[in-house]
C-alpha positions, 0 to 999 in steps of 0.5 A: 607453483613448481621450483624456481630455477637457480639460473635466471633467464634473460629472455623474453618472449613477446607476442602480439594478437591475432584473434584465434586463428592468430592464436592457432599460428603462434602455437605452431611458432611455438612449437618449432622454436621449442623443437629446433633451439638448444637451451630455450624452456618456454616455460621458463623465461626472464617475462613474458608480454602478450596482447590478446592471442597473444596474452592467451597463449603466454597466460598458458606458457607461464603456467607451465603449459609446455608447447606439446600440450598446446598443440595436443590440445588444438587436436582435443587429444590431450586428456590432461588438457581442457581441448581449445576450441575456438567456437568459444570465440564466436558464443552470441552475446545474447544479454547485449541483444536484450540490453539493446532491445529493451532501449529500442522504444525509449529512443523511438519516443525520443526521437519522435519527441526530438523531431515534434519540438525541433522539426525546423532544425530536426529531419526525421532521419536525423531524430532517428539517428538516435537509434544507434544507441541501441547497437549492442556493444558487442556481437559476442561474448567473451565471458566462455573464453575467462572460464575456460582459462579460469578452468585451466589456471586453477588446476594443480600447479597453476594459478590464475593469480599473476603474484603467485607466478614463478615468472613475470607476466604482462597482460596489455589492454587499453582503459576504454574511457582514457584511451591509455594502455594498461599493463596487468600483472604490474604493480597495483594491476597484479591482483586482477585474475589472470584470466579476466586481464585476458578477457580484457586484452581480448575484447576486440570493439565491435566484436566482443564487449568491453571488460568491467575490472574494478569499475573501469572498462577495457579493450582489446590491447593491440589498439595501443600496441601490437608487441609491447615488448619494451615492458619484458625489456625493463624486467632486463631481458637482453633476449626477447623473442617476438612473434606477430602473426598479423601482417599486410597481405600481399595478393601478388600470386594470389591468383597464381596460387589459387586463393583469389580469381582476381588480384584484389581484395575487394572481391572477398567483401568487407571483411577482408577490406577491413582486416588488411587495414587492421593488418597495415596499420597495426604492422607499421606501428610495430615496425615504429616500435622496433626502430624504438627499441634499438635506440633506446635498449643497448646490448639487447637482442630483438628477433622476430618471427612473423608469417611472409606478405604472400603467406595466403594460408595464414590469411584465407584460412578459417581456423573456425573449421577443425581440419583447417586449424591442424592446418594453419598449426602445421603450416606455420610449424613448418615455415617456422623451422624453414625460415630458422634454416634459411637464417641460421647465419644471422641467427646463430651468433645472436643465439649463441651470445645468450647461451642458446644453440640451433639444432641444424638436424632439426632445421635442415630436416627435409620433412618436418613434422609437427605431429612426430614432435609432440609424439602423436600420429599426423592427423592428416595422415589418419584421415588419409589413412581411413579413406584409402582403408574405405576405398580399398574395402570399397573395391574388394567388395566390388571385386568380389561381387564381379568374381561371383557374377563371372562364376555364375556365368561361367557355371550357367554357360556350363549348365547350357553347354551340358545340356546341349550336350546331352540333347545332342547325343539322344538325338543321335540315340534316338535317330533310326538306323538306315 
């Protein structure tokens, strides 16, 4: 790894989860506090703690992947970069469907068995019941994401081993069997790869499998915790920096604003019922944490960035799409330096006490960009670009194609005319003399 600073940072940062699309919103965060605060190095800090999207994204920080590089390789243009690609999120867990499979005849015999020696106290559907032995664990696999952060962490100047790190990483998971959190990169968990602590913070149940590291099995961490940021607060942050993508939806102006027909979520099906549960009951968690951390830290500064209740496009959009997750990084790029204006005052003391300033040319700019940050041209903007080129082409081909129809009917009238002419004035010749 690179040179220690001679400055030790007193600043943390603290992120929660969020699954990808989580991922994609703290990256745009990211991007505008790098670009809008004097004195922050993201890549520098006292510790950083993540759970899920967020232990994917402080794995990168800490490694020295800067926020330029985060969000060029949102956009697969940074070819010092592997390209994120959220599909890897979603590969099938093809061995827990065979694993699964495979079980299905032994739990018929048994549940036939069960039902022949106890059919006084057994129905059949409750014999059968045994059945959902045979659900897999997990709907897909997060084997692709710990190589691709494998892939990235073993490049030169990078490891994927926490003791190796110039700064202090926490990665938070929750041990299956105990219920209890597990913090790697601490003492006696540091020499677990960085990327498999990863997969495991990720390993949301239901979705993805449990993570095997050294004989126990572990969740995703937010299950626990949403921000954890009392771990960076003991390595003696005084500053730490949070940012929780994942809030309650408020669907007020939903309707209003076009993203629902009716005020409710019920008609958007059970995924969005059981996300706005996820979202209300790990929020409230949070809001008990922060009230915890007040009393129990004096002389320390929490701020936190999180998207507003009416933010729908951080809550309808699907990143899964390329085109939706420039989007979602622009968007919350853009909020980001807005709510950084709108709060300058309350802000600016507690910046300033640890040694940070706000660039008010860059939070009261009138039109922040997120691409004229990290110096590539506004995707967008090139799309658009391609179209009007097209539409353009489109019509000077059509009018060309009218000049030359109009030309050759004013060549064919002129012909007729002509000819006309011409017929006219030998009748006159060849009319007789009276």
């Amino acid at each position: 790894m690179g040179e220690v600073a001679s400055e030790k940072s007193t600043i943390g940062l603290a992120m929660a989860g969020g699954a990808p699309e989580g991922a994609v919103y703290e990256i745009g965060v990211l991007r505008a506090l790098d670009d809008a605060i004097e004195g922050l190095d993201f890549n520098n800090l006292c510790a950083y703690v993540g759970i899920s999207a967020g232990a994917f994204i402080n794995a990168s920080l800490v490694n020295k992947v800067t926020t330029a590089q985060l969000v060029r390789a949102l956009l697969n243009i940074d070819p010092n970069e592997q390209p994120f690609d959220p599909g890897m999120f979603l590969s099938p867990a093809f061995s827990q469907y065979l694993k699964s499979g495979l079980m299905v005849p032994r739990l018929l015999m048994e549940a036939a068995r069960d039902y022949l020696i106890y059919k006084e106290d057994h129905t059949i559907v409750k014999s059968l019941t045994r059945l959902s032995r045979a659900l897999p664990v997990g709907l897909f696999d997060n084997e692709p994401l710990r190589r691709y952060l494998e892939r990235v962490f073993n490049r030169p100047e990078r490891t994927d081993d926490f003791r190796k790190l110039d700064n202090k990483l926490f990665v938070v998971a929750v041990e299956l069997d105990t219920g209890q959190a597990v913090v790697f990169g601490q003492p006696g968990k540091d020499h677990v790869p960085i990327s498999r602590a990863v997969q495991a913070s990720t390993a949301l149940p239901g979705l993805y499998p449990p993570v095997k590291i050294d004989g126990k099995n572990y969740v995703d961490g937010v299950l626990r915790r949403t921000l954890h940021a009392s771990t960076v607060l003991d390595e003696g942050a005084k500053l730490v920096i949070c940012i929780n993508p994942i809030v309650p939806v408020d669907t007020g102006r939903a309707v209003e604003e076009g993203f629902l027909r009716e005020p409710n979520l019920t008609e958007r099906g059970m995924p969005s019922i059981l996300s706005q549960t996820f979202r209300t009951l790990i929020y409230s968690r949070m809001k008990v944490g922060f009230r915890r951390y007040d009393k129990h830290y004096e002389d320390t500064d929490l701020v936190l960035f999180e998207p507003s209740p009416d933010d729908y496009r951080m809550f309808f959009t699907n990143i899964f799409s390329f085109a939706k997750r420039k989007v979602v990084a622009e968007h919350a790029y853009t909020n980001t330096i807005r709510d950084l204006a709108n709060r300058a005052d309350e802000l600016t003391p507690i910046f300033e006490k640890h040694g940070l300033k706000l660039r008010h040319e860059v939070i009261f700019h009138p039109e922040p960009n997120l691409w004229r940050s990290v110096g590539v041209a506004d995707p967008t903007t090139k799309k658009k670009t391609r179209r009007r080129h097209r539409v353009t082409n489109n019509l000077n081909d059509a009018l060309a194609h009218l000049e030359a129809v109009i030309a050759a009917k004013k060549a064919a009238r002129a012909t007729q005319e002509a000819q006309a002419k011409q017929q006219e004035q030998q009748e006159q010749t060849e009319q007789p003399v009276g």
